[in-house]
C-alpha positions in Angstrom: -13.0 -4.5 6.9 -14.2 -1.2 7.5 -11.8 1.5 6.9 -13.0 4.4 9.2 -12.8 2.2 12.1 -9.0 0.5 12.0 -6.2 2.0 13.4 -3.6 4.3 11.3 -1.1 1.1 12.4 -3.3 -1.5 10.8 -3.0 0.3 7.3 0.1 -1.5 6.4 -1.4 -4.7 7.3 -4.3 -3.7 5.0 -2.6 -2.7 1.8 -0.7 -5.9 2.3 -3.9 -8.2 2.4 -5.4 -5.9 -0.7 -2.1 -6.6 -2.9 -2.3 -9.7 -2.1 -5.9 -10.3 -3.7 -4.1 -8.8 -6.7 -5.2 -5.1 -6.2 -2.5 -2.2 -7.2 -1.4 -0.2 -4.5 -2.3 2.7 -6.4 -6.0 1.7 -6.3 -6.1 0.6 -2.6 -4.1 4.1 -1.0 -6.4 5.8 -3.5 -8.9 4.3 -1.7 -8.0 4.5 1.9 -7.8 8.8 0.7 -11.0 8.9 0.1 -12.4 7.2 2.7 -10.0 8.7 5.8 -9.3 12.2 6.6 -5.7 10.7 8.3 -4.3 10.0 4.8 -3.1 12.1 2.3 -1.4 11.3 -1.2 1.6 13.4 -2.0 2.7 14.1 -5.4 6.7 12.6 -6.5 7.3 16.3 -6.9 9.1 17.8 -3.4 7.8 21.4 -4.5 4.5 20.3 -5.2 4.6 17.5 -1.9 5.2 20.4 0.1 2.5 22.4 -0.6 0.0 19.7 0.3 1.6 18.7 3.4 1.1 22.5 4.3 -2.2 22.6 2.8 -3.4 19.6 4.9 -1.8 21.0 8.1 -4.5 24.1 7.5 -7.1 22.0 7.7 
């Protein structure tokens, strides 16, 4: 499956099949950031969160 081409709906669907090959979801969202401009990994920290939300809202 090509991740530049499905549809921001069709992640879900995706990280389900990947967990379900055994894969962490930590490896496979890690993933999907490289790969798609759309998706973004936010820190656990609000303070910190909300600075890259901001930061990828510049871009």
């Amino acid at each position: 499956m090509n991740l530049k081409e499905i549809d921001i709906d069709q992640i879900q669907d995706y990280i389900q099949q990947e967990k379900g090959k055994g894969r962490s979801i930590k490896e496979i969202v890690k993933e999907l950031a490289e790969i798609r401009s759309d998706v973004t990994i936010l820190s656990h920290d609000p303070v910190i969160s909300k600075q890259q939300i901001l930061a990828a809202l510049e871009k």
